[in-house]
Backbone bond lengths (Angstrom), bond angles and torsions (degrees), N, CA, C in turn:
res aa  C-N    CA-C-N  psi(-1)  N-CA   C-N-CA  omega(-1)  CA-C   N-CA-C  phi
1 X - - - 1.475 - - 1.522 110.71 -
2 X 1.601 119.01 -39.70 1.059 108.63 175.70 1.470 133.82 -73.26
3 X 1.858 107.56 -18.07 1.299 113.43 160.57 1.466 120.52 -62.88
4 X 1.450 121.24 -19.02 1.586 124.65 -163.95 1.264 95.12 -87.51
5 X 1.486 130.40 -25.93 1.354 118.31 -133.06 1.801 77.60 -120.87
6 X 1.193 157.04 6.78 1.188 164.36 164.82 1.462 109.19 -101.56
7 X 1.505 123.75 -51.77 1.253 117.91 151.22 1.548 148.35 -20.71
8 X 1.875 101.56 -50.87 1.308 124.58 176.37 2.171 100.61 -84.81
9 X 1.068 89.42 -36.52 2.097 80.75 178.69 1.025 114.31 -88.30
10 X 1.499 139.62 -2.64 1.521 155.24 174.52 1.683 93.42 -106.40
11 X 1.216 150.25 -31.40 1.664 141.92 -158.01 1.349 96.01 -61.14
12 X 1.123 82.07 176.34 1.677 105.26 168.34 1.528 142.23 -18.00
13 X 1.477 132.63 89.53 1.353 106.74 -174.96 1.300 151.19 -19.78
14 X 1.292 108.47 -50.12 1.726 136.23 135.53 1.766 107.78 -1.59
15 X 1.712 104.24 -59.01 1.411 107.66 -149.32 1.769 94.87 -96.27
16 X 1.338 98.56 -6.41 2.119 85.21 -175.01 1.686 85.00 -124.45
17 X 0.913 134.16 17.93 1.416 117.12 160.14 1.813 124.09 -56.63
18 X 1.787 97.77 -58.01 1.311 135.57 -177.61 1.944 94.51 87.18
19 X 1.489 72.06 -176.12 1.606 87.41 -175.09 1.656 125.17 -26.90
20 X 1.108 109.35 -83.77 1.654 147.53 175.58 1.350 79.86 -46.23
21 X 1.473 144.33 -95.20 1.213 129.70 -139.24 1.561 116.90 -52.53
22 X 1.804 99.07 -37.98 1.830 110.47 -160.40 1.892 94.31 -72.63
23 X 1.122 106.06 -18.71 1.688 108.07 -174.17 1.489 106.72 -76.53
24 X 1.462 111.73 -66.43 1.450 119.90 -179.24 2.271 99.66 -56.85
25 X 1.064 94.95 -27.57 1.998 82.71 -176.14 2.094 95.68 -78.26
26 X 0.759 121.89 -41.14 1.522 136.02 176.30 1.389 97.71 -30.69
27 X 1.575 106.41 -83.14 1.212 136.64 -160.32 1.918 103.38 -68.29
28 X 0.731 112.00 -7.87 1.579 119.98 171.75 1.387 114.79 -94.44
29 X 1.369 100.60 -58.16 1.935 102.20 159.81 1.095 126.09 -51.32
30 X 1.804 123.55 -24.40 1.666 106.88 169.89 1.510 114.02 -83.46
31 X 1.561 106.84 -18.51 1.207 103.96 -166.83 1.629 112.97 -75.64
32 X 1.094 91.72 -36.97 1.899 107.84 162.71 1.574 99.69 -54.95
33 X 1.207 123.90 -44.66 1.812 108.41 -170.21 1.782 96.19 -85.90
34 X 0.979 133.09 -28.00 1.766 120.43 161.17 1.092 126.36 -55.00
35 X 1.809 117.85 -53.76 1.182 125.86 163.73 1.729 112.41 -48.54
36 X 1.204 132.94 -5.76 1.681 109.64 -168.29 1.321 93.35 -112.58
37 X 1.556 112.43 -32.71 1.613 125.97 177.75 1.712 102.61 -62.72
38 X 1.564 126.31 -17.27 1.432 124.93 174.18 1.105 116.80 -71.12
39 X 1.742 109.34 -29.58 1.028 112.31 -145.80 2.066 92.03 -115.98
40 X 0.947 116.42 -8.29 1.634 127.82 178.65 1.933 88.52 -88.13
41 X 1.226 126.57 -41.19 1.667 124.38 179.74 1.352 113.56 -93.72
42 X 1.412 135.56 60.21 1.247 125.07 -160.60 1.560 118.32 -65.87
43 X 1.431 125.66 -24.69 1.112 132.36 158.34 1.714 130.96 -27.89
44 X 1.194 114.18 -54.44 1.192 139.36 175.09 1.663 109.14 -45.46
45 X 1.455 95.10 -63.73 1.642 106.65 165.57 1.635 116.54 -55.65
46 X 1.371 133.78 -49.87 1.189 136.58 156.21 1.334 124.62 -41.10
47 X 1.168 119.35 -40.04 1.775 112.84 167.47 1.406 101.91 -89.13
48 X 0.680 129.79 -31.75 1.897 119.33 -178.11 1.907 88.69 -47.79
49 X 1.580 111.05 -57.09 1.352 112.11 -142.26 2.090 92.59 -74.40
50 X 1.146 100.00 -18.88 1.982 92.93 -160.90 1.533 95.59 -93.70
51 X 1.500 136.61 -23.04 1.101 132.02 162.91 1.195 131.62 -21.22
52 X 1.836 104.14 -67.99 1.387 140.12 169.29 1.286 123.88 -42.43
53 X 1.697 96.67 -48.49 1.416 113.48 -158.72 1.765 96.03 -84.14
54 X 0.974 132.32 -36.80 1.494 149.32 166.89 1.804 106.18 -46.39
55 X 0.974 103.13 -34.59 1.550 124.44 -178.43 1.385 118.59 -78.57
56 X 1.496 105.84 -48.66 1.669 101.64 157.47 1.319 128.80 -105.01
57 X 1.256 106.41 23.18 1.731 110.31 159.69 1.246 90.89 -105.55
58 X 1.054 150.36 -51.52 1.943 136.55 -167.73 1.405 99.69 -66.30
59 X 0.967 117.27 -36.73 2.245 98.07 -157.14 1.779 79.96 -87.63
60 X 1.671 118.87 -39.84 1.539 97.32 -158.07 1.985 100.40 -64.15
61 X 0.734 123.02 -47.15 1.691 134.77 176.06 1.631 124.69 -34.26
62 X 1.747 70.63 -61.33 1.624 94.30 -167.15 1.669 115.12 -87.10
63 X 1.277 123.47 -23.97 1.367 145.98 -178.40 1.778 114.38 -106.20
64 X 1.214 130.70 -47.26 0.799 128.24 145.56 1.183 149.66 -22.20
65 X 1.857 135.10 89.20 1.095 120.76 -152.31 1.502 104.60 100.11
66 X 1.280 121.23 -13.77 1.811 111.27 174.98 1.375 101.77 -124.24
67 X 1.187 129.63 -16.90 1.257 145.63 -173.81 1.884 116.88 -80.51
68 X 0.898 130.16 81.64 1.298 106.96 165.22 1.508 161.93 -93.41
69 X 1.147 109.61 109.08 1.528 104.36 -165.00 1.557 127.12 -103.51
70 X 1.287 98.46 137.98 1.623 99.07 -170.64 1.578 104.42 82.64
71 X 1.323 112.33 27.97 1.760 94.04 -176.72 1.195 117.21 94.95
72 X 1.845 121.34 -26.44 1.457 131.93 -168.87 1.205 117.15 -117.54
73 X 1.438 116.12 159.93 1.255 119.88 -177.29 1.672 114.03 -124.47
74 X 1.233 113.36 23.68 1.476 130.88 175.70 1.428 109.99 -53.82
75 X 1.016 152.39 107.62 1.810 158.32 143.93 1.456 103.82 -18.19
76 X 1.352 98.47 -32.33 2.004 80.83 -174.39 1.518 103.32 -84.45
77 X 1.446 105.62 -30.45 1.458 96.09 -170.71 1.576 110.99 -77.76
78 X 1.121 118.11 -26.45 1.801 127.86 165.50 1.619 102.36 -40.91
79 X 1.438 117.59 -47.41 1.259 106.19 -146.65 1.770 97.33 -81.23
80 X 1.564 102.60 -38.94 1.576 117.11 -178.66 1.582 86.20 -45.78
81 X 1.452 144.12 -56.92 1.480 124.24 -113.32 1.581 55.74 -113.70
82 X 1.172 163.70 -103.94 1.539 152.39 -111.37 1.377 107.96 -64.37
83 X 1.372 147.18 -18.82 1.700 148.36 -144.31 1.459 87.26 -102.04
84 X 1.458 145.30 -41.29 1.052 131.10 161.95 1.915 127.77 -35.69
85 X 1.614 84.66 -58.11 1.663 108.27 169.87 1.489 109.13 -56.36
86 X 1.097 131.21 -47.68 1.682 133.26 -169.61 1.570 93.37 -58.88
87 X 1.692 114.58 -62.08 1.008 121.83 -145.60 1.770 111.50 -68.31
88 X 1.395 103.88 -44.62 1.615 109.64 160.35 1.521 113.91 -29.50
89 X 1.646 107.75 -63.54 1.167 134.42 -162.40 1.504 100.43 -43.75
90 X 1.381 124.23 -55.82 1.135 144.63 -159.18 1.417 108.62 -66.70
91 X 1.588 114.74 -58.65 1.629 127.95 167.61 1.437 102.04 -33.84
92 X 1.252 97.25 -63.28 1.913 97.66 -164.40 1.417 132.17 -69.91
93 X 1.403 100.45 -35.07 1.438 111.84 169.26 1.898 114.10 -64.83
94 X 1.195 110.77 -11.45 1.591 127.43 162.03 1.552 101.09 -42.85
95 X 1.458 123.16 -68.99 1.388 132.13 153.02 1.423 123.92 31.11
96 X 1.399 97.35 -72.64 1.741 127.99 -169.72 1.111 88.10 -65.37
97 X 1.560 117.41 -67.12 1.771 111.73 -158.62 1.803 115.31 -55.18
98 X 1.231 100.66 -39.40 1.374 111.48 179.33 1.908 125.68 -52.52
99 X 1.219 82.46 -59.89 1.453 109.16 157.09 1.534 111.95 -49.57
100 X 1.445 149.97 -59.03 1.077 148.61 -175.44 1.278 114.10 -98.96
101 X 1.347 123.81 4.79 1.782 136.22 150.71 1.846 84.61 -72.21
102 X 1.260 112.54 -114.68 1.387 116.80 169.26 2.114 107.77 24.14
103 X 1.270 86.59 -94.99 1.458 92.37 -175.22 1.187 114.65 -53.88
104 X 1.372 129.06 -35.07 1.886 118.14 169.41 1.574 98.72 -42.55
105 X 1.568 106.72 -65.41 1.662 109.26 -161.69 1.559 101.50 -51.85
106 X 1.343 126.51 -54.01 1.560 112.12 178.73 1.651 113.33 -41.64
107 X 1.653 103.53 -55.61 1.469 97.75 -179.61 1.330 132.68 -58.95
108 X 1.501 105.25 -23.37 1.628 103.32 -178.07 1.975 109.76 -91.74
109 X 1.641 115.11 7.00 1.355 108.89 165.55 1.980 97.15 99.68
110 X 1.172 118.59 -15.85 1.532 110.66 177.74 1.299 123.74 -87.02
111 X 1.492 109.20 13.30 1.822 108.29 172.51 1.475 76.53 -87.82
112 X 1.043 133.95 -70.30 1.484 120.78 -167.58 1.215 139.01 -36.33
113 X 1.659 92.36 -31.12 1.464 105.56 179.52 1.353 127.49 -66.19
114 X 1.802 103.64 -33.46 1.438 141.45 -173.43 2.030 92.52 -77.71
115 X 0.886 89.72 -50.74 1.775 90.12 -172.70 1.715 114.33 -55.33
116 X 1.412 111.45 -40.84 1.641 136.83 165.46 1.861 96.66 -43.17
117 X 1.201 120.48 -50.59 1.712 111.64 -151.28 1.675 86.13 -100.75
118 X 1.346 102.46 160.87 1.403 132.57 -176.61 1.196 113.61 -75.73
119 X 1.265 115.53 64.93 1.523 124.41 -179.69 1.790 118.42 -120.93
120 X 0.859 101.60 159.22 1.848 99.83 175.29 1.474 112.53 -59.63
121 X 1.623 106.40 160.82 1.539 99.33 -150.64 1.937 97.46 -73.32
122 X 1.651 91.00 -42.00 1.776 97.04 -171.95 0.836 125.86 -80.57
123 X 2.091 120.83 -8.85 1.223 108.93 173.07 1.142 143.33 -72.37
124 X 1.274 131.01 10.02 1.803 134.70 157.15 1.633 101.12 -64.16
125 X 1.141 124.70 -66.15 1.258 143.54 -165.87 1.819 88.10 -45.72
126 X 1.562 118.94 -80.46 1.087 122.52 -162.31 1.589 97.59 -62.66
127 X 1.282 148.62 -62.95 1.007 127.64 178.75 1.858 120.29 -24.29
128 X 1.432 89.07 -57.31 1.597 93.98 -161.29 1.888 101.04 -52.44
129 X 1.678 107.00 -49.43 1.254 92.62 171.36 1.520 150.37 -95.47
130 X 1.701 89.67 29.04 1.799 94.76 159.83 2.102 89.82 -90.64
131 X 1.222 103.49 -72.46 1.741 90.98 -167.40 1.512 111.08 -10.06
132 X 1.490 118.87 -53.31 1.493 113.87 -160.24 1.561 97.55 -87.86
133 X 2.078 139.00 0.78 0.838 131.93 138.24 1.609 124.95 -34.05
134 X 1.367 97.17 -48.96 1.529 113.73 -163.08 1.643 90.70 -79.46
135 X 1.309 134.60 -77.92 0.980 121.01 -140.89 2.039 110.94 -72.54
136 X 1.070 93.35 3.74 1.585 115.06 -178.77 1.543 100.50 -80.91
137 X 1.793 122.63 -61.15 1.419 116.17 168.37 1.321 126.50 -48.00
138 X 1.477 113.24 -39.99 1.583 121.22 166.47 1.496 120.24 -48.00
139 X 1.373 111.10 -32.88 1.654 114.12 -179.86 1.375 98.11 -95.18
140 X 0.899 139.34 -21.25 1.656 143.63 175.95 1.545 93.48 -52.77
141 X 1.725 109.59 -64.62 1.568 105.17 -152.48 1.498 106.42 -78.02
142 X 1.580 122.78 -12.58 1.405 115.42 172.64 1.659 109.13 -78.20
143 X 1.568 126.20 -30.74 0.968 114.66 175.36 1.235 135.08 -74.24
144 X 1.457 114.79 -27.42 1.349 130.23 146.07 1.999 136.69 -18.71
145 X 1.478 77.18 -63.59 1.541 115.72 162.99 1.600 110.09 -45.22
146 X 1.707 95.72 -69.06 1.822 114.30 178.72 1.790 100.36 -50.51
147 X 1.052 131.74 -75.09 1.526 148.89 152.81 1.451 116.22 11.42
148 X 1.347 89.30 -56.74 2.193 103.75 176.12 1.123 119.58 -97.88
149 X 1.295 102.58 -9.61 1.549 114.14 162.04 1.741 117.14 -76.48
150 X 1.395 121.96 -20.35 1.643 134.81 175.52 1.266 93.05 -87.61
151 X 1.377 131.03 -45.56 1.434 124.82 -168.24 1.813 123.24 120.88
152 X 1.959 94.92 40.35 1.461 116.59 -166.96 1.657 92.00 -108.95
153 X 1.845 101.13 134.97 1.260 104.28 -163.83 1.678 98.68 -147.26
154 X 1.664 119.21 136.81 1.437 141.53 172.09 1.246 91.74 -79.25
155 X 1.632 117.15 132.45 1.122 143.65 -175.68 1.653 116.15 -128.35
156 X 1.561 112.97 21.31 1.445 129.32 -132.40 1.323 98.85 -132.57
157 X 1.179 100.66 -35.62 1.719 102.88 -136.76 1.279 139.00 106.80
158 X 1.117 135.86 161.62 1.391 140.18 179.59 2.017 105.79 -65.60
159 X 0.823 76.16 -80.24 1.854 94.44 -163.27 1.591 85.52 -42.42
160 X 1.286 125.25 -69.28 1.911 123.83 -176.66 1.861 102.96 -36.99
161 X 1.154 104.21 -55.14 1.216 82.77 164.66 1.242 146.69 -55.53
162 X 1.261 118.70 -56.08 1.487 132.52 149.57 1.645 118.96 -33.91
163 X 1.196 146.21 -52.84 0.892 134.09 125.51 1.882 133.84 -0.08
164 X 1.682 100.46 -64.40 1.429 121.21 -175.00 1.490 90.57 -57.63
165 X 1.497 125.09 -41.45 1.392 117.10 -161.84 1.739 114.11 -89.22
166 X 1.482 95.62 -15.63 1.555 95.97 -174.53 1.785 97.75 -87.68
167 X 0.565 144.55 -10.70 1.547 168.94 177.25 1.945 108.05 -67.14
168 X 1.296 110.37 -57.59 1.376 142.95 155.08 1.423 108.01 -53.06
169 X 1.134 117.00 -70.68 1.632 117.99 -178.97 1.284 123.52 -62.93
170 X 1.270 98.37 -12.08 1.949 109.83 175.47 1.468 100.26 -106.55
171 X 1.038 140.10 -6.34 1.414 129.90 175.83 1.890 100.08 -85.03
172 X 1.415 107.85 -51.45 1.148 133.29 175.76 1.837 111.08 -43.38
173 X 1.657 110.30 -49.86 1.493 108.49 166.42 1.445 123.49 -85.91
174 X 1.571 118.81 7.03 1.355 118.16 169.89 1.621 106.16 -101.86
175 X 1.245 129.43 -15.80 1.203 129.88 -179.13 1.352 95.44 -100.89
176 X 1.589 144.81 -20.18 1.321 114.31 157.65 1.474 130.43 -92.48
177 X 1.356 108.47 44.22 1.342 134.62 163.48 1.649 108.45 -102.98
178 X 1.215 121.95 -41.81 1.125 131.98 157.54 1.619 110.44 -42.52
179 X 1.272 131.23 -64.98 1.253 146.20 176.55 1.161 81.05 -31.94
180 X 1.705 112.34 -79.48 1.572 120.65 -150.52 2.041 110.47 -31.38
181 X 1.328 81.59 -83.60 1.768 84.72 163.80 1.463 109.96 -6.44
182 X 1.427 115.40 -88.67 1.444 126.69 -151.63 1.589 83.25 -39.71
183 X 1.356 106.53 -73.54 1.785 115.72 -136.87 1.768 95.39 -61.59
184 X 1.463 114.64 -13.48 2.007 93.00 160.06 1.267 132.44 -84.59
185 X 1.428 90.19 -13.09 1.824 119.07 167.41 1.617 132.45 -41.52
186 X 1.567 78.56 -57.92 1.666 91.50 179.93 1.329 114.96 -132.03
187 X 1.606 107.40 171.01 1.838 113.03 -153.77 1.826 110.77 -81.60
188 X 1.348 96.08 -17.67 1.402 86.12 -168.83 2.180 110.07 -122.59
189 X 1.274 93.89 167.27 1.789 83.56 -177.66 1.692 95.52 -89.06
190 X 1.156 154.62 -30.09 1.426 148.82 138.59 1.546 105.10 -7.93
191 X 1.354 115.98 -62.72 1.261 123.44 -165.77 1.238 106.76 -55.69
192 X 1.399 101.06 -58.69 1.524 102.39 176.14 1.492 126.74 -24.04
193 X 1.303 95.39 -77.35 1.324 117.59 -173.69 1.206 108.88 -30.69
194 X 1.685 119.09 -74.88 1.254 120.44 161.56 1.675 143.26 -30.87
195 X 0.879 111.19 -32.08 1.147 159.23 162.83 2.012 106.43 -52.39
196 X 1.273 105.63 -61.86 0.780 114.67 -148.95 1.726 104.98 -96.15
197 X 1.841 97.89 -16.91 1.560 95.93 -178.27 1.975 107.67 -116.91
198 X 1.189 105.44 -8.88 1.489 102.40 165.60 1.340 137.64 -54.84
199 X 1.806 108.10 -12.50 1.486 120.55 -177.78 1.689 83.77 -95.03
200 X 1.237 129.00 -50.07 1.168 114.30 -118.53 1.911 86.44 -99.68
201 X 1.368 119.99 -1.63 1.512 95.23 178.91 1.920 99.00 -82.12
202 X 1.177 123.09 -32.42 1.271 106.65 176.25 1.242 124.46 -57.19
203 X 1.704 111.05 -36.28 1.191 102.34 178.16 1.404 126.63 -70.88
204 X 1.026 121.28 -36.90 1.655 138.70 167.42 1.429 110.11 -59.81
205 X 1.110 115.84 -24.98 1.858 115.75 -171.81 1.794 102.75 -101.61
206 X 1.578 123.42 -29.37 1.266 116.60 -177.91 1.924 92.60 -108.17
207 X 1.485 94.28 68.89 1.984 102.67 156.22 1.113 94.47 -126.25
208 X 1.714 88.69 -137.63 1.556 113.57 -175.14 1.619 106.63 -142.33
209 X 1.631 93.26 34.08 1.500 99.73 176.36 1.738 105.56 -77.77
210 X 1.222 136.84 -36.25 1.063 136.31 -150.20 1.236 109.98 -121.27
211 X 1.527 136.87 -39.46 1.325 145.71 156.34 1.952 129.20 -137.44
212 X 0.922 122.81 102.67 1.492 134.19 178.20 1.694 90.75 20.04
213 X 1.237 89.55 160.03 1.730 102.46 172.32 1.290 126.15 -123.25
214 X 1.684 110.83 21.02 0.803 152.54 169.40 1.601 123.97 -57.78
215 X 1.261 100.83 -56.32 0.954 133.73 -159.97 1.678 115.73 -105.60
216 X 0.907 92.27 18.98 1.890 118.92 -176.87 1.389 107.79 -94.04
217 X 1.071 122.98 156.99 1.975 136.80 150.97 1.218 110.29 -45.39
218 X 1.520 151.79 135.55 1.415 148.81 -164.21 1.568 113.27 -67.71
219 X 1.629 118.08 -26.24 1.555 123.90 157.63 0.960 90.84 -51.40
220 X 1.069 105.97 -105.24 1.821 120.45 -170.63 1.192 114.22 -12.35
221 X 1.095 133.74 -67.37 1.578 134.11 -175.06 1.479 103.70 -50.27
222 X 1.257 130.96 -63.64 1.391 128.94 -170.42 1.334 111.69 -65.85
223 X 1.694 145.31 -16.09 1.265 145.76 164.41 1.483 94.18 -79.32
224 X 1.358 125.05 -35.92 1.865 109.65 -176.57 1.807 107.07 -69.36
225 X 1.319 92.22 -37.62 1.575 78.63 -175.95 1.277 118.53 -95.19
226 X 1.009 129.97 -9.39 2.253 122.74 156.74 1.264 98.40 -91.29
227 X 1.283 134.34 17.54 1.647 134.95 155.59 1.441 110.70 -55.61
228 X 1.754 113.47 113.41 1.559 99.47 -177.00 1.882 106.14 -65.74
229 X 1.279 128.42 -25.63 1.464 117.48 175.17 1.271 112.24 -76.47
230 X 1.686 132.49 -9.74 1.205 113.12 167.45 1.736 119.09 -79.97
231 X 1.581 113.06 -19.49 1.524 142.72 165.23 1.306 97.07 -46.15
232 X 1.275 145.96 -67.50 1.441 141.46 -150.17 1.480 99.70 -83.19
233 X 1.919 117.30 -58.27 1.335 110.17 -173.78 1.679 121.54 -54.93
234 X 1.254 117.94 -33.11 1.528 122.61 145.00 1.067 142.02 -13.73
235 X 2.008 102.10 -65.79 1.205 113.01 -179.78 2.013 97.45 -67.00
236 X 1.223 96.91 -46.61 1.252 117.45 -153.96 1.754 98.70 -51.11
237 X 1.136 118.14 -49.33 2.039 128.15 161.38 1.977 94.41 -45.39
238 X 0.460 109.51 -48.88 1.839 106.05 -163.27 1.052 107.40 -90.87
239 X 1.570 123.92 3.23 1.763 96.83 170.15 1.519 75.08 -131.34
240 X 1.494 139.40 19.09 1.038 121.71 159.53 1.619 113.85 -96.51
241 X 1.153 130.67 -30.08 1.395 156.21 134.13 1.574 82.71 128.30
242 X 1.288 118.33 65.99 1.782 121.87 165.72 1.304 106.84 -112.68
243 X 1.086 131.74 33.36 1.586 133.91 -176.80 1.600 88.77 -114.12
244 X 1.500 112.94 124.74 1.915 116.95 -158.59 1.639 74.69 -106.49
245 X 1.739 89.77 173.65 1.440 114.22 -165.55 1.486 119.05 -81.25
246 X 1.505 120.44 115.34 0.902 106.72 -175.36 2.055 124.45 105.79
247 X 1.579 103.53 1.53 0.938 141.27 169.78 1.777 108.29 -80.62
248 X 1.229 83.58 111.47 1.753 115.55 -177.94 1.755 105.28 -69.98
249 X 1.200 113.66 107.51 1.439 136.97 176.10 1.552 108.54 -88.24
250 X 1.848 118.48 103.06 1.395 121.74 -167.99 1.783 85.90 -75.76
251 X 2.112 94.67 155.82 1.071 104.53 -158.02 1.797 107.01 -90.18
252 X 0.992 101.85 15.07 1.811 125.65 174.84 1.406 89.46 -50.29
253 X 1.925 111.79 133.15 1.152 115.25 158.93 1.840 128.67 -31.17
254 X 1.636 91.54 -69.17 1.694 115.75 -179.26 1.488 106.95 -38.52
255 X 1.714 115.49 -28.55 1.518 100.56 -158.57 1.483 97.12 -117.42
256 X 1.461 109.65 15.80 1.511 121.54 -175.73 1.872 105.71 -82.54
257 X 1.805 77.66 -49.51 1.781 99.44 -160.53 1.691 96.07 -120.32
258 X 1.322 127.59 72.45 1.753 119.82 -152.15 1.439 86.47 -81.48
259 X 1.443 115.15 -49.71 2.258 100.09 -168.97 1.513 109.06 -46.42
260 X 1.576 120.82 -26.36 1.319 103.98 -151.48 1.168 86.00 -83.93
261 X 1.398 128.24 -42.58 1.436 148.02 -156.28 1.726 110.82 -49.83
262 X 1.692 97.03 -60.21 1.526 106.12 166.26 1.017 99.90 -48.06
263 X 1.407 123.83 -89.66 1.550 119.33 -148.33 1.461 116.94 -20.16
264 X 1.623 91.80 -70.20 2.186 106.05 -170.62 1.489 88.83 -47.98
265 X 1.194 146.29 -70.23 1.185 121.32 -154.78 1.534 129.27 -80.17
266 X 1.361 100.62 9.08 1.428 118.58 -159.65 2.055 79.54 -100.66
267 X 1.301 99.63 -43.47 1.618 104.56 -178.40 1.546 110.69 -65.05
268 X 1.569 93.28 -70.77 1.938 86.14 174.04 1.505 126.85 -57.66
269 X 1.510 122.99 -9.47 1.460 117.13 165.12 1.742 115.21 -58.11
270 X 1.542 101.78 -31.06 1.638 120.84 -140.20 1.696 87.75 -92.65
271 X 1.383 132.26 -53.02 1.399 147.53 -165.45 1.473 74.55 -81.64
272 X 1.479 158.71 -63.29 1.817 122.91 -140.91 1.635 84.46 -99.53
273 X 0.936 144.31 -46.83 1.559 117.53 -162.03 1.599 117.92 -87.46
274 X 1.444 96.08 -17.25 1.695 87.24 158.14 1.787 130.70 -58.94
275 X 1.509 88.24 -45.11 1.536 96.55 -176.53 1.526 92.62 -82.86
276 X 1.018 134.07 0.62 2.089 113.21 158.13 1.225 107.98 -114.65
277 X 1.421 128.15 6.91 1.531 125.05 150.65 1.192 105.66 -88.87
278 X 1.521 138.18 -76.90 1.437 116.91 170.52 1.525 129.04 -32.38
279 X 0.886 113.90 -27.85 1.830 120.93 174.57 1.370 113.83 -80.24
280 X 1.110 109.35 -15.61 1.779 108.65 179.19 1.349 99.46 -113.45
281 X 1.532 140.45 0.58 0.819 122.17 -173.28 1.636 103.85 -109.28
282 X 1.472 120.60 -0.03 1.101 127.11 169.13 1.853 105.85 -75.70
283 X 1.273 113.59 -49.43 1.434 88.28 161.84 1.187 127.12 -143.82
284 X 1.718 103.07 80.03 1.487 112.57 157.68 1.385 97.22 -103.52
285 X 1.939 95.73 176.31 1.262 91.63 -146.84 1.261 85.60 -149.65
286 X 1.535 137.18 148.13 1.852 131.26 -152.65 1.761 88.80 -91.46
């Protein structure tokens, strides 16, 4: 008895973790095998990053100066009030990749493979979408960089900023749960992709990422402003202090109170598509 009973408190890591631990250690090990596979495809990472960056050299250039905000038509102030909008843009469009990572692995037979070994049910899923957490902050801080290089500037402070970005990075990991979904959805990683960006230019194009929402059709205006991505870029202007003087604040809850606004929806995105990505991923099938 005393050999049995030393056996079971000495076994397996696996067996004295408990629940919560063996899930969160799971889900860390795939994310470690995404992260090395990011870093074995360096390409992948390179278009994520020139996309973006293409994005705020055209609108700041090309938009800049026709645009007016707050009453004005200043280029610097365009660029302050758009770097919020890019930066959303950037989180979410993460999405696609996630989604068509996902669906390769279904297609190539290793969700199955993963489903076979004694692992937690969600940790593929959650693994896959911290890696594309990470490699999403990595394009954040080069675009950032690109950003102050046009002449985009925190008026806030440090930490408000930081904040502004963790705010961003959580919108960014509740919408690649969304991804998740798609890419168990459908058969191919093409699909995905597609798949994965047909929701999201409307949603990103009917906010207030790119021009006031003000200034919209009265539909339109009221879907931009209870838009959970117009909620974050909001917050994201106000703790960056890019909201210019004299800039008309619609009287919409979300764009009243935008941190709180993100969050809840940044939360309720994260709690419903997890539990219908983990639930579909129990039985999809490559």
């Amino acid at each position: 008895m005393t050999a049995v009973d030393h056996t079971v408190q000495g076994g397996p890591p696996a067996l004295r973790r408990g629940r919560v631990g063996r899930s969160v250690h799971d889900s860390l090990v795939i994310a470690q095998r995404n992260l090395l596979r990011m870093r074995r495809i360096p390409e992948v990472v390179v278009f994520g990053v020139v996309q973006p960056v293409m994005f705020v050299v055209l609108f700041s250039y090309v938009f800049g100066g026709s645009i007016a905000v707050g009453g004005d038509t200043k280029p610097s102030l365009y660029r302050e009030f758009l770097m919020a909008g890019i930066f959303a843009q950037t989180v979410t469009f993460a999405t696609a990749g996630a989604g068509a990572g996902i669906a390769d692995d279904m297609h190539k037979g290793l969700i199955d493979r993963f489903r076979s070994l004694p692992m937690a049910r969600g940790a593929v899923l959650t693994g896959r979408t911290l890696a594309d957490l990470v490699q999403t902050a990595l394009t954040l801080v080069v675009l950032a960089i690109v950003a102050a290089i046009v002449g985009w500037r925190i008026h806030e402070g440090v930490p408000k900023a930081l904040a502004g970005f963790a705010l961003l990075l959580l919108l960014g990991y509740a919408f690649s749960w969304i991804g998740a979904l798609i890419g168990l959805s459908v058969r191919t990683p093409e699909a995905a992709t597609s798949g994965g960006l047909v929701w999201l230019f409307p949603l990103t194009f009917i906010s207030n990422a790119f021009v006031p929402s003000g200034n919209m059709p009265t539909v339109l205006r009221v879907i931009a402003e209870w838009n959970p991505f117009s909620a974050t870029v909001q917050a994201a202007r106000e703790l960056f202090g890019n909201l210019p003087p004299g800039y008309p604040v619609p009287a919409a809850w979300p764009m009243r109170h935008p941190v709180w606004a993100s969050l809840i929806w940044s939360a309720l995105i994260i709690l419903v598509f997890r539990w219908l990505a983990v639930r579909k991923y129990r039985s999809a099938t490559g």
